[in-house]
C-alpha positions in Angstrom: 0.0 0.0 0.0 0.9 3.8 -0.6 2.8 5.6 2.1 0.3 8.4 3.0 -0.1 11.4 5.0 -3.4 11.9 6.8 -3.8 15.3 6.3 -7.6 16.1 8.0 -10.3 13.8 9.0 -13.7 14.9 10.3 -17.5 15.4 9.9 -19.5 18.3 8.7 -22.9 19.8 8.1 -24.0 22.2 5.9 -26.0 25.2 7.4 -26.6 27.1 4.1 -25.7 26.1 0.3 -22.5 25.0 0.2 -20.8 25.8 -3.8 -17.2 25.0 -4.3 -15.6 25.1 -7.6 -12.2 25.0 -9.7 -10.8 22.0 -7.1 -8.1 20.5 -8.1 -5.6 19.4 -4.6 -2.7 17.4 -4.7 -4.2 15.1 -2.2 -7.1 12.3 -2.3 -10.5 13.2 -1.0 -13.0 10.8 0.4 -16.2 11.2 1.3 -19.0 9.4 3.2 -22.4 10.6 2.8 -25.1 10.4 6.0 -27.7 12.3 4.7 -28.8 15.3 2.5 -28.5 16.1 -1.5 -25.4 17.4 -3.1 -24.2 17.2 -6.7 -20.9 16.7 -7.7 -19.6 18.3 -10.8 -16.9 16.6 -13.0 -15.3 16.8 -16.6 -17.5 14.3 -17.9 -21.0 15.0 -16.3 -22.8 15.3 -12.9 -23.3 13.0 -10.3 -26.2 13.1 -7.8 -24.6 11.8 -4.3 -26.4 9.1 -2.0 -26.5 8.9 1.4 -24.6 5.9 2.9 -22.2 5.7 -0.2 -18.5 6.1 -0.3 -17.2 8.9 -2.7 -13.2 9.0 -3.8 -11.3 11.8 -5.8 -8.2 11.3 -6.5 -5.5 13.9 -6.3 -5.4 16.8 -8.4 -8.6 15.3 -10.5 -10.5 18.8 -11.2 -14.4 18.9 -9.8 -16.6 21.4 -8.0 -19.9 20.8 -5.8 -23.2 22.2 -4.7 -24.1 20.6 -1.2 -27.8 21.6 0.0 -28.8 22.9 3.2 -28.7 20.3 5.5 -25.8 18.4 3.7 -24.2 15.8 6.1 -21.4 14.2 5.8 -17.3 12.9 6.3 -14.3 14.2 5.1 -11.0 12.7 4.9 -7.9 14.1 3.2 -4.9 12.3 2.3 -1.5 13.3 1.2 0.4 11.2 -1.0 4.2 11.3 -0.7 6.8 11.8 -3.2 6.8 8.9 -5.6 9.2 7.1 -7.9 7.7 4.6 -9.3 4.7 4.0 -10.7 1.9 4.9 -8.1 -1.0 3.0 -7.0 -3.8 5.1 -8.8 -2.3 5.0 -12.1 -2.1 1.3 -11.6 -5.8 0.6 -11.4 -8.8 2.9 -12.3 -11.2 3.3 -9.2 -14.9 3.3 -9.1 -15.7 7.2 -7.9 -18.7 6.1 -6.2 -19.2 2.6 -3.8 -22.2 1.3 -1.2 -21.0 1.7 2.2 -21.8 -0.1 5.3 -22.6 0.6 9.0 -18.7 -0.3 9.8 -17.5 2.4 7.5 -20.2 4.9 9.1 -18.9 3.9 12.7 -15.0 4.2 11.7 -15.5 7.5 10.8 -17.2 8.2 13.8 -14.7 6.5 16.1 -11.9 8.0 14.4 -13.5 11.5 14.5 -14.2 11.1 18.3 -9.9 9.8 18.7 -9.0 12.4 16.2 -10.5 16.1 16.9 -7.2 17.7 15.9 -7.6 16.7 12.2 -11.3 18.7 12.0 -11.0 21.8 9.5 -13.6 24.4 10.4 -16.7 23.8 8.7 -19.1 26.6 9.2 -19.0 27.7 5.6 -17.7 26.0 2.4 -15.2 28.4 2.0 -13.5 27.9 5.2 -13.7 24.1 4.8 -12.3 24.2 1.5 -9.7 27.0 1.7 -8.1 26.0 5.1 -4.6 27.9 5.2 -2.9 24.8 7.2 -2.6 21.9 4.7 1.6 21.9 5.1 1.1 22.6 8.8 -1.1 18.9 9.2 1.2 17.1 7.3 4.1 18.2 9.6 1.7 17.3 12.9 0.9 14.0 11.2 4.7 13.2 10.9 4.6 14.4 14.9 2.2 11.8 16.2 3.4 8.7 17.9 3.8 5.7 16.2 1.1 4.0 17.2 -1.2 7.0 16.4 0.1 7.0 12.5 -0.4 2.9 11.8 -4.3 3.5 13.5 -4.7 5.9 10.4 -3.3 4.1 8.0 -5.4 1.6 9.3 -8.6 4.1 8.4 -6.9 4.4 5.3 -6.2 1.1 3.7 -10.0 -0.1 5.2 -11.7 3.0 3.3 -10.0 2.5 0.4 -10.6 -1.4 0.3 -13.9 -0.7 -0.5 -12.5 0.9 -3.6 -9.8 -1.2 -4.1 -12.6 -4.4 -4.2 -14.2 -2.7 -7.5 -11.0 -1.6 -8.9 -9.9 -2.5 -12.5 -6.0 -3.0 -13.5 -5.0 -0.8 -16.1 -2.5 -2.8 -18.2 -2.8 -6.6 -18.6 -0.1 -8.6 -19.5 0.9 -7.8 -22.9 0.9 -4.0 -21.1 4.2 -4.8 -19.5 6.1 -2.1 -21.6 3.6 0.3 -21.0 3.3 -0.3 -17.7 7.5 -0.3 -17.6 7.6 3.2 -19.8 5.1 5.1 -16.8 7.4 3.8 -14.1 10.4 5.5 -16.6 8.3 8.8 -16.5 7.3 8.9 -12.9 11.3 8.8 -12.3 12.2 11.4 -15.3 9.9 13.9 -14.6 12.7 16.5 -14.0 14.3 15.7 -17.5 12.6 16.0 -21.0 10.5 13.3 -22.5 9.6 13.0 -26.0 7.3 10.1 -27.6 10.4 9.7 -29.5 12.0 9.1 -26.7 9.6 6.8 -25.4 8.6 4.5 -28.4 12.0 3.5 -28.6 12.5 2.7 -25.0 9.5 0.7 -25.6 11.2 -0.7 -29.3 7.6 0.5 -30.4 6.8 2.2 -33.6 6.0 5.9 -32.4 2.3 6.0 -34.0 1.6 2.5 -32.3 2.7 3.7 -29.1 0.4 6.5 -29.4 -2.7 4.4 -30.1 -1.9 1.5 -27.2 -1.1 4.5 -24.4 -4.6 6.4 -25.9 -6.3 3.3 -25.1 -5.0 2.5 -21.7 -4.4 5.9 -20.2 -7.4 8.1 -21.7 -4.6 10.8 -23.1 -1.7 10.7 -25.8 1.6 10.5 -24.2 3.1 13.8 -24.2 -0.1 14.8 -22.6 -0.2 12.0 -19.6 3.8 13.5 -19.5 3.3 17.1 -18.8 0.3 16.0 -16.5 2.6 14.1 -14.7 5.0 17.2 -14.6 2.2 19.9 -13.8 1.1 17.3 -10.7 4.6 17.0 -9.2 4.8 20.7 -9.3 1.5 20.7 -7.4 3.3 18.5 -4.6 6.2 20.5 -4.7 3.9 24.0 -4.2 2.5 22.1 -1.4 5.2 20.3 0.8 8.3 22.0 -0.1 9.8 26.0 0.1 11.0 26.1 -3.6 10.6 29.2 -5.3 8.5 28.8 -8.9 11.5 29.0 -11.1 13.2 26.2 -8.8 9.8 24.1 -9.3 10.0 24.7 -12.9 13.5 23.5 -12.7 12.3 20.4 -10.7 10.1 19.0 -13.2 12.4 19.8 -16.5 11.5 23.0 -17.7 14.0 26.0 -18.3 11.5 28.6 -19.0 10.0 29.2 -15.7 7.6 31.7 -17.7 6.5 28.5 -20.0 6.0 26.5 -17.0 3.6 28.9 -15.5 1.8 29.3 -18.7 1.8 25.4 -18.8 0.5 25.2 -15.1 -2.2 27.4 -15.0 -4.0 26.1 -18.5 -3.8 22.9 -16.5 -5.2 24.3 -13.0 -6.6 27.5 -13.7 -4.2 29.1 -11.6 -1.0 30.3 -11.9 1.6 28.6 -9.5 1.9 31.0 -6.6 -1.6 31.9 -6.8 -2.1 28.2 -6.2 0.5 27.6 -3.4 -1.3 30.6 -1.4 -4.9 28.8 -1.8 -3.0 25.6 -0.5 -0.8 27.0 2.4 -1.6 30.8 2.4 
């Protein structure tokens, strides 16, 4: 399993309408729905929420909501660290949505009641979403005893078995190269990749590569490539003190003005303007 970071873990209820938009975090966001109606925007349509279902986003996956007087609900927040290789969500694709239980209902409430530290305030939805502390949890979390950090991994790895259960792999086993040319990017990110580059890593012709990595990932290569480099940037913004031409640097780019073009067609938002809605 992933080494994570529980950044904030709680329960809230809305009090008014509730409209957040333009997310895009680099952490995971889980939600369990008591009761209410919200609806949950997303690139490819709208989804109407139900009460005593499971909902995951993964990090830096863009989406906005509308969340009803009367909304109720938990939140948990998870950082993922710095990876390598080939992480564990571009592995397998995960169901967004998944039928809870009364056990994951009473972790939440268990862990809430062991846990008050991790709350963010929650009397409107822009202090909820727009807390100015997210670098300040991850340090606490690194704080806590030992036996305090495996009891939330614990939460963790039980929340997202739920997921996990419904998950499909990615790449079978003729996908090995593919699979092998990810882990290459996930380690490069700080160098320039071409599909050139690529393809013959892969002793692939160039247009077949582009067709097999279409069908697998959803994007062409050179787009799943600067994604990958726009998303490490979004880490860096958030657990590191790297000025933005050192973070442009950091994920292979010499033009720190091209990298900020780059990063805010991706988010919206140009790099500093997102590190201040992250850590203030």
């Amino acid at each position: 399993m992933e080494d994570f970071i529980v950044l904030t873990l709680g329960h809230a209820q809305t009090h008014h309408l509730w409209q957040c938009e333009d997310i895009s975090s680099p952490f995971l966001r889980l939600f369990y729905v008591k009761s209410g109606r919200a609806v949950i925007h997303l690139p490819d349509g709208d989804v109407e929420v139900t009460p005593d279902h499971l909902y995951l986003f993964s990090a830096y996956e863009p989406h906005a909501y509308e969340c009803e007087p009367g909304f109720d609900f938990y939140y948990l927040f998870i950082f993922q660290r710095k990876q390598e290789q080939l992480g564990f969500f571009d592995r397998y694709e995960f169901p967004r949505e998944v039928k809870a239980n009364q056990a994951a209902r009473l972790l939440f409430e268990n862990y809430c009641h062991l846990y008050p530290q991790l709350h963010l305030p929650s009397r409107t939805a822009e202090a909820f979403l727009n807390h100015q502390a997210y670098r300040e949890y991850a340090q606490a979390f690194m704080k806590m005893q030992p036996y305090e950090r495996m009891q939330l991994h614990g939460l963790v790895e039980i929340l997202l078995s739920y997921f996990v259960k419904h998950a499909r792999e990615r790449f079978q086993s003729h996908d090995d190269r593919l699979a092998l040319l990810l882990d290459y990017v996930q380690q490069h990110l700080g160098q320039p990749i071409s599909v050139d580059e690529l393809a013959d890593r892969a002793c692939l012709t160039k247009s077949y590569l582009i067709r097999r990595f279409r069908e697998a990932m959803g994007v062409t290569p050179i787009q799943y490539v600067l994604t990958k480099k726009v998303q490490r940037a979004q880490t860096l913004l958030l657990e590191s003190q790297l000025n933005v031409s050192q973070i442009a640097a950091e994920v292979g780019f010499s033009d720190p003005a091209y990298f900020i073009r780059l990063f805010k067609r991706h988010i919206g938002f140009t790099p500093q303007e997102y590190r201040q809605c992250l850590i203030g």
